[in-house]
C-alpha positions in Angstrom: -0.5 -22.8 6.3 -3.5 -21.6 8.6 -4.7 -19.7 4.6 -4.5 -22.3 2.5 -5.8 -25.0 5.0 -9.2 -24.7 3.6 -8.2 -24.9 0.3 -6.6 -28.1 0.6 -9.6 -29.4 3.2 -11.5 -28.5 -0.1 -9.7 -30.9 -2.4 -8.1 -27.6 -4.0 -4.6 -26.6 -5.3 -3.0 -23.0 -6.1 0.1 -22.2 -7.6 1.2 -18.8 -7.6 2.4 -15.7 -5.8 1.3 -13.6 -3.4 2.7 -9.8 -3.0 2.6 -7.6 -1.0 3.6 -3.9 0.3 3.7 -3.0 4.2 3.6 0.2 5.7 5.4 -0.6 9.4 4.9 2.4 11.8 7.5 3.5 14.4 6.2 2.1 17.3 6.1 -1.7 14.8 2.8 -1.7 14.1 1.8 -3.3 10.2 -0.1 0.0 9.5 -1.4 -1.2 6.2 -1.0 -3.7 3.8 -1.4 -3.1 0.4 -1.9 -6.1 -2.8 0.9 -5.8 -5.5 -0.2 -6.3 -9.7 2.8 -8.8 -9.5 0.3 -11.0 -7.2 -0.5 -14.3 -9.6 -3.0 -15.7 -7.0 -6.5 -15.1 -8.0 -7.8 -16.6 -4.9 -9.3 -13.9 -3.1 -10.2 -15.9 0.0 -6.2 -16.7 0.4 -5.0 -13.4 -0.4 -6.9 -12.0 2.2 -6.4 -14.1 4.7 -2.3 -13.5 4.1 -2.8 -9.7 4.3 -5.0 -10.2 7.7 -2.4 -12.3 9.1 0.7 -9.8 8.2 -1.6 -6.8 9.3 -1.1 -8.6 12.5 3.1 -8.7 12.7 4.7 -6.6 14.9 8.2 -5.4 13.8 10.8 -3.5 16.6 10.5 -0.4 17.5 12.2 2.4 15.4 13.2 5.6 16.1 13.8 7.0 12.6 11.6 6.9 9.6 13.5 3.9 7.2 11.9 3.3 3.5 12.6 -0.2 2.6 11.4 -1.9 -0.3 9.5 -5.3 0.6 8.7 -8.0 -1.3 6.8 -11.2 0.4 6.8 -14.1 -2.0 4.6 -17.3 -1.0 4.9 -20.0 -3.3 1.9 -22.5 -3.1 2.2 -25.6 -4.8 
């Protein structure tokens, strides 16, 4: 909600997707995160702010190397 506040503060509306691709170190650390084609928001404001606010997660702690696809799907209406 803390993204699309302004938007909706601005008399605005979005509809869409956001997705995204995380690369989660071992120690749980977002190490990157990475903007998918299959995004459909064009709002670039929004789409950051979601990527700055997963870059700040923090998963558990793993001791072995795991490769899990990811897919984070926000719907805005």
């Amino acid at each position: 909600m803390r993204c699309y506040a302004p938007i909706i503060k601005e008399g605005g509306t979005l509809q869409g997707k956001v997705v995204l691709q995380l690369d989660v170190n071992r120690t749980g650390g977002v190490r990157s995160v990475k903007k998918l084609p299959a995004t459909t928001i064009e709002d670039a404001g929004l789409v950051s702010c979601v990527m700055a606010t997963i870059k700040g997660w923090s998963f558990p702690k793993n001791t072995a190397v795991l490769e899990v696809p990811l897919q984070i799907r926000q719907v805005i209406k």
